[in-house]
Short mmCIF file of the C-alpha atoms (twelve columns), coordinates in Angstrom:
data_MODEL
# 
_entry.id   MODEL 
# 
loop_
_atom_site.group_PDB 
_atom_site.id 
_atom_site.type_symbol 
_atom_site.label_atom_id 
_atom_site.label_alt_id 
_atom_site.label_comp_id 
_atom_site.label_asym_id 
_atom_site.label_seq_id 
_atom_site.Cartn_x 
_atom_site.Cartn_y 
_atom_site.Cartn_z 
_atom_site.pdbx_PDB_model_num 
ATOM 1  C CA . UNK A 1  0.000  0.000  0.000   1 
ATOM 2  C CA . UNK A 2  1.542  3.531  -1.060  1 
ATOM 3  C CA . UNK A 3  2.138  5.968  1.854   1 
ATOM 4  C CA . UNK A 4  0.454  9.303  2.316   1 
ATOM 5  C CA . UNK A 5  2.501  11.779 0.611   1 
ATOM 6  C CA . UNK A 6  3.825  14.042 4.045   1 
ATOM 7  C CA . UNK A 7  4.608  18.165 3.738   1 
ATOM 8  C CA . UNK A 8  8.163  18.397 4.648   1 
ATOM 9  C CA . UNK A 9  9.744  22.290 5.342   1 
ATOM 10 C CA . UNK A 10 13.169 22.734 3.539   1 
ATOM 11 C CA . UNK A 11 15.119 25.334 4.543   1 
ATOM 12 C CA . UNK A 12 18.166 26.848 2.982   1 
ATOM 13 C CA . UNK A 13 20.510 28.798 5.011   1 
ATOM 14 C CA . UNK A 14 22.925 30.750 3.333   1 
ATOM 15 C CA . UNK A 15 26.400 30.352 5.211   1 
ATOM 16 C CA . UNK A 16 28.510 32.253 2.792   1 
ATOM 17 C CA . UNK A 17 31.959 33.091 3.817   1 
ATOM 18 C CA . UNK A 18 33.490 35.962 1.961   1 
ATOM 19 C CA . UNK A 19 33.064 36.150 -1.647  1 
ATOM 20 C CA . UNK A 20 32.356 32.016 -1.480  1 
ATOM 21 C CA . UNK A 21 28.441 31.492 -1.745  1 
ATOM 22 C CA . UNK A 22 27.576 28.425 0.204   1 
ATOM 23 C CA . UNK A 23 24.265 26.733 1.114   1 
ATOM 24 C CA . UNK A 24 23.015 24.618 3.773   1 
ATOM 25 C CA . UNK A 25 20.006 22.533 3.462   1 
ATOM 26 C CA . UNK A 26 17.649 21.520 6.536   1 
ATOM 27 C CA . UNK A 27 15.055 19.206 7.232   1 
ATOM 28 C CA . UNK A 28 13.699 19.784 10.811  1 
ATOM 29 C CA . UNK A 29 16.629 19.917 12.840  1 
ATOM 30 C CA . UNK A 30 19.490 18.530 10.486  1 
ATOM 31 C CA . UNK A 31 21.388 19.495 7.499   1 
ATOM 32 C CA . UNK A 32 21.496 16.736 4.615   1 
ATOM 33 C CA . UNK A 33 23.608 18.791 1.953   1 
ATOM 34 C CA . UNK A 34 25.821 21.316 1.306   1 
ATOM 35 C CA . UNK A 35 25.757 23.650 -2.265  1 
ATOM 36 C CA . UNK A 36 28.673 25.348 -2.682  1 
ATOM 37 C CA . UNK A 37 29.100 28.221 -6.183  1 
ATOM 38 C CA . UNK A 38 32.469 27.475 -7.348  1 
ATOM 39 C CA . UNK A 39 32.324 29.635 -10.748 1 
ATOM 40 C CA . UNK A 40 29.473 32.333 -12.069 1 
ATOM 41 C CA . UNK A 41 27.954 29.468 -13.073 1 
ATOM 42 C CA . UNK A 42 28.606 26.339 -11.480 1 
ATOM 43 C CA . UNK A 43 27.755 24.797 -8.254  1 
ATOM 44 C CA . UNK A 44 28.608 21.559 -6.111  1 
ATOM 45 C CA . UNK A 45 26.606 19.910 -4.048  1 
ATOM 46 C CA . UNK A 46 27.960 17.230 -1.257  1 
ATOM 47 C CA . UNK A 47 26.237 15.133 0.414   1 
ATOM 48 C CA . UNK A 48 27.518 12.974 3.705   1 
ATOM 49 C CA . UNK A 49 27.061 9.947  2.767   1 
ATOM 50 C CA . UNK A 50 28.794 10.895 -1.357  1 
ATOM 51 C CA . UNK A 51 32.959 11.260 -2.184  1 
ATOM 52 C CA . UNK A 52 32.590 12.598 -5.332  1 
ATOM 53 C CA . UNK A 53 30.191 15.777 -5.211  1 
ATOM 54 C CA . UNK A 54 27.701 16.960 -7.906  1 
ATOM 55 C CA . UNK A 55 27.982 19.909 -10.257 1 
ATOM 56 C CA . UNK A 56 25.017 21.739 -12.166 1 
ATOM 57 C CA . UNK A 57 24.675 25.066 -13.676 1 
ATOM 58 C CA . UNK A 58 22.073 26.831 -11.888 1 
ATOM 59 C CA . UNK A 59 21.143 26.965 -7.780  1 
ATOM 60 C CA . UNK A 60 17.748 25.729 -8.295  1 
ATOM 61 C CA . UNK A 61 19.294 22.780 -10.301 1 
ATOM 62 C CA . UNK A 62 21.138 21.727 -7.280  1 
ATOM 63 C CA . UNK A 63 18.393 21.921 -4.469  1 
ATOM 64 C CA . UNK A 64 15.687 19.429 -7.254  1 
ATOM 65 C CA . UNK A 65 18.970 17.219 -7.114  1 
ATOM 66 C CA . UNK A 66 19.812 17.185 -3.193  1 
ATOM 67 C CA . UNK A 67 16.113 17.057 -2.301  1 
ATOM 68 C CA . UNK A 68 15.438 13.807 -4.558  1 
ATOM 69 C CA . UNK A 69 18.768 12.572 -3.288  1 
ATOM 70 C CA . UNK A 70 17.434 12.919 0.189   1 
ATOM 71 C CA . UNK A 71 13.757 11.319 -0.887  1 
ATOM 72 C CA . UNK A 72 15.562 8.414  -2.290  1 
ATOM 73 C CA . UNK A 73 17.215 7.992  0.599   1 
ATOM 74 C CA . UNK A 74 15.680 8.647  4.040   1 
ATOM 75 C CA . UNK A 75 14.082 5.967  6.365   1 
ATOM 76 C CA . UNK A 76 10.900 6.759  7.130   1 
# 
């Protein structure tokens, strides 16, 4: 039997340091990702449990990519 589909709150805290743009993202009380801008237009996302981080061209591309990461992956 399928399960409910549940509203979950994202957040995204911006945690930049200098001129480096970084990005934290938070389900309730924990952060499952990290998007960092390495160029104009490219950013990285790590995860925890990954070596070898992501790279995509736009911001938004990044948080679709961490957020099905983390639905793929979570025990509920």
């Amino acid at each position: 039997m399928a399960k409910k589909e549940q509203k979950i709150d994202v957040e995204v805290k911006d945690i930049s340091a200098g001129e480096t743009q970084k990005f934290e993202l938070w389900i309730k009380d924990s952060a499952f990702a990290t998007i960092t801008q390495i160029s104009e237009q490219r950013f990285e996302t790590q995860f925890a449990s990954q070596i070898e981080p992501r790279h995509f061209k736009m911001l938004d591309d990044a948080i679709n990519d961490a957020l099905m990461e983390y639905n793929l992956h979570r025990g509920s």
